[in-house]
Structures are given as C-alpha cells and as structure tokens.
C-alpha atoms as one frame of an Amber mdcrd trajectory, in Angstrom:
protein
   0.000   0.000   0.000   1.336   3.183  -1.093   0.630   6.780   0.570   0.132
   9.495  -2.126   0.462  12.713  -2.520  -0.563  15.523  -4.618   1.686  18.593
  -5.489  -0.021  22.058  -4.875  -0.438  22.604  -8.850  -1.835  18.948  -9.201
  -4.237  19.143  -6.763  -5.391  22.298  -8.136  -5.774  20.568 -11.679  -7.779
  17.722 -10.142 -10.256  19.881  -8.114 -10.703  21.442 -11.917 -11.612  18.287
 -13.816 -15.527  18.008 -14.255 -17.518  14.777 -12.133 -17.472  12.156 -14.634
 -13.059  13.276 -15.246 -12.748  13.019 -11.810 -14.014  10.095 -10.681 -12.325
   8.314 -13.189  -9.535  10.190 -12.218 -10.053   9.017  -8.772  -9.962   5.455
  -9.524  -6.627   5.402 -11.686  -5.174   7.230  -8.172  -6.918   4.527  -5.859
  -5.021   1.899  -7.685  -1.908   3.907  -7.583  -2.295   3.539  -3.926  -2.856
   0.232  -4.067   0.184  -0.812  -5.943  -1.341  -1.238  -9.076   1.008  -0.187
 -11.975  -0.393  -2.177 -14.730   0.133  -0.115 -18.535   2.140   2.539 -16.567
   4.700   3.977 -18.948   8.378   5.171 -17.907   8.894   8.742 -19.231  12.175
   9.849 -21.073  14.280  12.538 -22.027  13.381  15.568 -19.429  10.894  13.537
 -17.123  13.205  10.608 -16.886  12.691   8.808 -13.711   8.567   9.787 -13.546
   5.917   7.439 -14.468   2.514   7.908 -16.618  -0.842   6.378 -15.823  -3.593
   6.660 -18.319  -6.841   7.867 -17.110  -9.022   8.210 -20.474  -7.946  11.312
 -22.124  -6.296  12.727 -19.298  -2.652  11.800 -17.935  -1.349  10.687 -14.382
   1.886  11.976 -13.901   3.816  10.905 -10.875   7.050  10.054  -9.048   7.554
   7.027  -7.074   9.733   8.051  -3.989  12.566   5.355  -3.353  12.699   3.453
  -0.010   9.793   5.101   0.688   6.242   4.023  -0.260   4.860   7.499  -1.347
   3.576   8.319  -4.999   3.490  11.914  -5.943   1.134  12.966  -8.416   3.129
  15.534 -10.246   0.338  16.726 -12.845  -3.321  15.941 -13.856  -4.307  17.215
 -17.520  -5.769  16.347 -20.759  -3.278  14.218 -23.048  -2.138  16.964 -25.333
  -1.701  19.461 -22.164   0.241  17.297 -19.717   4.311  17.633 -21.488
C-alpha cells in the first residue's frame, strides 16, 4: 500500500476536472495507492525517472519516492496538455 500525494499545482488541476473526469480520475489514483502499476509507462528525455498512468484522455503523472512508499502525483491534464 502506497501513501500518495498531490503537489499544490496537481491538486489544483484535479479539483478542476468536471464529475465524470474526476471520478475516473479518482480510480486510476486509488489503484496507484494500491500498488497497481499495470500499462504505466516510464517517461524519457526531461521527465526521466517519472511514471505515466492513463486515465481516459487525461494523464497521471507521478514520481515514485525510493525506499519510501509514497507516490506523488506531479500533474493531472488532458493528453495533449500534460508535457
């Protein structure tokens, strides 16, 4: 079980997303926490070391902290927005 946590910018991103966005949303995060990392992508080039999770036409982007069991949602934002 991981703990996550939202940067100030990415929280502000989710709050933004209409009901049906963020429930889905919601339940890409939920497995997050639960250790699911099934279709996650690695990132290159710039974001090297940050993960993607696919959430319909939006974008999960987070960090998974070493050691520590903590997942840090770095953005939230439609495909095309989110590099």
């Amino acid at each position: 079980m991981y703990k996550v946590a939202f940067e100030k910018s990415a929280e502000k991103e989710f709050l933004k997303l209409d009901t049906k966005a963020k429930e889905l949303v919601a339940t890409k995060i939920l497995e997050l926490q639960n250790g699911i990392f099934t279709n996650d992508k690695a990132l290159k080039g710039k974001h090297k070391g940050k993960f993607r999770k696919r959430a319909g036409n939006y974008r999960i982007i987070y960090l998974k902290e070493n050691g520590l069991l903590v997942i840090t949602i770095i953005r939230v934002a439609l495909r095309k927005e989110v590099y």
